[in-house]
N, C-alpha and C positions, 0 to 999 in steps of 0.2 A: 503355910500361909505366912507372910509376912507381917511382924511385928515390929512395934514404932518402938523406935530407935535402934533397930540392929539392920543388918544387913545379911542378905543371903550370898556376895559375895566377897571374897576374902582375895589377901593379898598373901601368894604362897611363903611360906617360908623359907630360904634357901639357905643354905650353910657355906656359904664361899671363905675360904683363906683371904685372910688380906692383897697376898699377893695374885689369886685370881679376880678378885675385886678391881682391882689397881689394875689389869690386863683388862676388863670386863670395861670401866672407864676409859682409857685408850682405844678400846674397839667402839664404842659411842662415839667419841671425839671425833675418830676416822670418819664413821656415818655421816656426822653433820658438815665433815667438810665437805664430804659431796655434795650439797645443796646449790653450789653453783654449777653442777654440769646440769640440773636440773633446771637452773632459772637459766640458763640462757638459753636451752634445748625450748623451754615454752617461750622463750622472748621471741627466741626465733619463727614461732608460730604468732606472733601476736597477739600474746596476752600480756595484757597488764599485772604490773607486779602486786597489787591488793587483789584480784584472783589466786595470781598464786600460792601467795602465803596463804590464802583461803583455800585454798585445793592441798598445800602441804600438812593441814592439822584436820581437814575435814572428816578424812578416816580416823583419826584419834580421838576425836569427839566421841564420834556414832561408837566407837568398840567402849570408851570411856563413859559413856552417858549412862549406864547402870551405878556407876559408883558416886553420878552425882549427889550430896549431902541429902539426906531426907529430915534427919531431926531439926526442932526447930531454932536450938540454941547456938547449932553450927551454922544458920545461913547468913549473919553478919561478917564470918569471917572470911567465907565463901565469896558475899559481896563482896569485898575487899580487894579479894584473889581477882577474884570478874575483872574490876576494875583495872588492879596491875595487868591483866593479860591483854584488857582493849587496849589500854596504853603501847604497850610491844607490840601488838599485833600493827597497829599507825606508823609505830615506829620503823617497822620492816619494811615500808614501802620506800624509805628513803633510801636502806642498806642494800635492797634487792634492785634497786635504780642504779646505785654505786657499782656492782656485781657487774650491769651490762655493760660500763663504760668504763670503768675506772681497771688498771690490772689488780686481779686479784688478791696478790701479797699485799698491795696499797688498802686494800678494800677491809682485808682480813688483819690487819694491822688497827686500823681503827676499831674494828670490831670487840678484836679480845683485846680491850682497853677497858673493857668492864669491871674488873676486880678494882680498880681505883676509885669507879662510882657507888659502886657497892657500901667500902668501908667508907664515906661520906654520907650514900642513907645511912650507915650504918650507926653514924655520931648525931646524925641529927632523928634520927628514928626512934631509935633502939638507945640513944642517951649512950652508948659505945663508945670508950673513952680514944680520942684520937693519940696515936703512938708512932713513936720513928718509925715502926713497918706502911702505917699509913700514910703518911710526909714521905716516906721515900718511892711506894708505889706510885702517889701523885708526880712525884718529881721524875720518874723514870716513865709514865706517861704523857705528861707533858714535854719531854726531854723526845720521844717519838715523835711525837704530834707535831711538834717546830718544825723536825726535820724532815719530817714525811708531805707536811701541808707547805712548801716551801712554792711562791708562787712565781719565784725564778725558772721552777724545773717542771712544772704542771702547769699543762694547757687550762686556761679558764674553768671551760666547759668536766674536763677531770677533778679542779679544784672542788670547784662549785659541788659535783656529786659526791664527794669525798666528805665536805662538810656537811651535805645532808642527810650525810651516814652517820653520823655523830649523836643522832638523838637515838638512836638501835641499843649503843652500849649503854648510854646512860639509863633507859627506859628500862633494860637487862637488871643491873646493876639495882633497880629500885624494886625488881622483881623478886632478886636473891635474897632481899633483906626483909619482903614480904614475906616469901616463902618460908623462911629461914627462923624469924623470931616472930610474928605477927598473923600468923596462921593457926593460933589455937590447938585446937584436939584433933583438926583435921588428921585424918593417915594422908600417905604420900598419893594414893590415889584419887582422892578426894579434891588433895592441893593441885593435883595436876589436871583434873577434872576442868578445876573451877577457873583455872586460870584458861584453858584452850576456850569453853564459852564463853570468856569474855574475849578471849580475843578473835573468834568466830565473829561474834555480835557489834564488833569495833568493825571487822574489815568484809562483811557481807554486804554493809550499803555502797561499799566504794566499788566493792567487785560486779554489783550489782548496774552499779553507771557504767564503769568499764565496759562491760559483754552489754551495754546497750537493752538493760531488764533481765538477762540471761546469763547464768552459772554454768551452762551445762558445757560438756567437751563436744567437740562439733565434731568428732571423727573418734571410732574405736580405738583406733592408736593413739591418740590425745586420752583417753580415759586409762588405760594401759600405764602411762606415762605418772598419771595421778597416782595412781593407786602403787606404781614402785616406788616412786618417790612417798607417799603418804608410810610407806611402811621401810622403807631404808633409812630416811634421814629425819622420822618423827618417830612411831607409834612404835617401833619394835627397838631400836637406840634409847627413845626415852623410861622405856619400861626396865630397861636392862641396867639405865641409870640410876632410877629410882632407887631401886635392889639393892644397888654393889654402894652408892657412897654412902648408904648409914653404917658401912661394914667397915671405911676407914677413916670417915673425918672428913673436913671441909680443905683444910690442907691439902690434904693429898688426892682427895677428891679435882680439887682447884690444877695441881700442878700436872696427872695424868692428865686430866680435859685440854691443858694449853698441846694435844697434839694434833687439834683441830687447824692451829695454824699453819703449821708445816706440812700438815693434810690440802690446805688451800694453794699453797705455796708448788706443792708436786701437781697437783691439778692445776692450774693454772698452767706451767711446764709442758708437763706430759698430754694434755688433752685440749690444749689451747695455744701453746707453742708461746709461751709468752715468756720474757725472760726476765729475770728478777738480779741486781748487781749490788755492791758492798753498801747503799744506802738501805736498802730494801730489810738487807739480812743484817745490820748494824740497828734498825726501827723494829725489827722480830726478836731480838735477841734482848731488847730494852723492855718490850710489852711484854714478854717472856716470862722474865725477872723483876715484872712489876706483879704477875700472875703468882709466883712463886712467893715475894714478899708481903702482899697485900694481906691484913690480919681478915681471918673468917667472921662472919656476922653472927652474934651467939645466936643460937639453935634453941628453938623451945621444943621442948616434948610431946610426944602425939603417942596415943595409944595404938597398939595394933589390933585391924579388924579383927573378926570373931568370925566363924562360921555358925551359921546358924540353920537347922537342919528344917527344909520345909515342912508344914504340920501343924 
């Protein structure tokens, strides 16, 4: 039987070396850079991008919905979490707009621009004292951002979705420092719980106008499509994530993950024939090195689940 405030289930423990860890992050990163052969495979069906970031966490939800918080003094921070995930989850319909129009190094350039917003909540949150790593992250973000948002060499319509990409990393960015110091007792599955239902709950009414009252995949093979995508580049990456960066730090956690961009960068290439030249890889190599500089958001402590044996 289930007793108030424990739970029956538990987050395994796993014994990873640093250096499997740090490998184990890198293979996430891969993961989620496939997310654009994913949105444009459904674009090209005609779904709306608040669908699909709602079909990308839908299965994470339903497998994560046992871990949601049950005690009562964890669901304020739970709300919280809610809250940052609706925010992200809005946010992604501007970044998954950017995806079908914009090239993807451009796209993914703006994206991992988030460690800069980060250490910003991080000063205004978290009272995080700002330091040259922060000032130089910012300035090697914005030192991209000029040269990438240049409206001499982008067509309007590129422009245009490029900046509407803009509020993905920021939103990101206010997520981390959520996560990160303002998440209480939560465990990591908890935090990740709470943040997918809120951004479930933010992007089901847009998905819901989109499909015209209707969620559902109108063919087998559109359902097929959900559910690889639901589990390569969310529920089986992000579990794997969880795991490995308590094992090394926010650091290095931060600087393995920057291979989501070069991940976007070969896809875009390899599976979209697109080409990318010395501005492109001159703006990846600054967001980079703003990734790698940017200070970490301090980390509050979370207990680890219990197993508790039914009875």
């Amino acid at each position: 039987m289930y007793r108030k405030g424990m739970s029956v289930f538990s987050l395994p423990r796993f014994q990873l070396s640093p250096a499997v860890a740090t490998l184990t992050i890198v293979v996430t990163a891969i993961c989620f850079g496939l997310v654009p052969v994913f949105v444009r495979e459904f674009q090209g069906l005609g779904t709306g991008p608040a669908t699909i970031a709602l079909y990308r966490y839908g299965i994470s939800v339903v497998v994560l919905l046992p871990f949601l918080p049950r005690e009562r003094h964890k669901w304020g921070k739970a709300l919280l979490l809610a809250g940052a995930g609706g925010v992200v989850g809005l946010s992604l319909i501007g970044y998954l707009e950017a995806i079908s129009m914009a090239p993807l190094a451009a796209a993914g350039v703006v994206y991992m621009s988030y460690p800069a917003f980060a250490a910003l909540f991080a000063w205004v949150l978290l009272r995080q004292a700002l330091t040259w790593r922060t000032f130089a992250a910012i300035a090697l973000v914005l030192g991209a951002a000029s040269l990438l948002l240049d409206p001499s060499t982008l067509s309007p319509q590129i422009l245009a979705a490029l900046l509407w990409a803009i509020p993905a990393p920021i939103a990101f960015g206010f997520l981390i420092v959520v996560l990160s110091g303002m998440s209480g007792d939560l465990n990591p599955l908890e935090r990740a719980v709470s943040t997918l239902v809120g951004a479930i709950a933010g992007l089901l009414p847009l998905a819901l106008y989109e499909g015209g009252g209707s969620i559902l995949p109108s063919s087998f093979d559109e359902l097929w499509l959900i559910v690889l995508m639901g589990l390569v580049t969310a529920l089986v990456p992000q579990i794997m994530y969880t795991i490995a960066c308590q094992k090394i730090g926010p650091m290095r956690t931060a600087a393995a993950g920057s291979f989501e961009l070069p991940t976007m960068f070969l896809v875009g290439w390899l599976v979209f024939g697109e080409t990318f030249g010395l501005l492109e890889l001159v703006c990846a190599l600054l967001v980079l090195s703003a990734i790698l500089v940017a200070p970490a958001p301090g980390a509050s402590p979370v207990r680890e689940p219990r197993v508790v044996q039914a009875g």
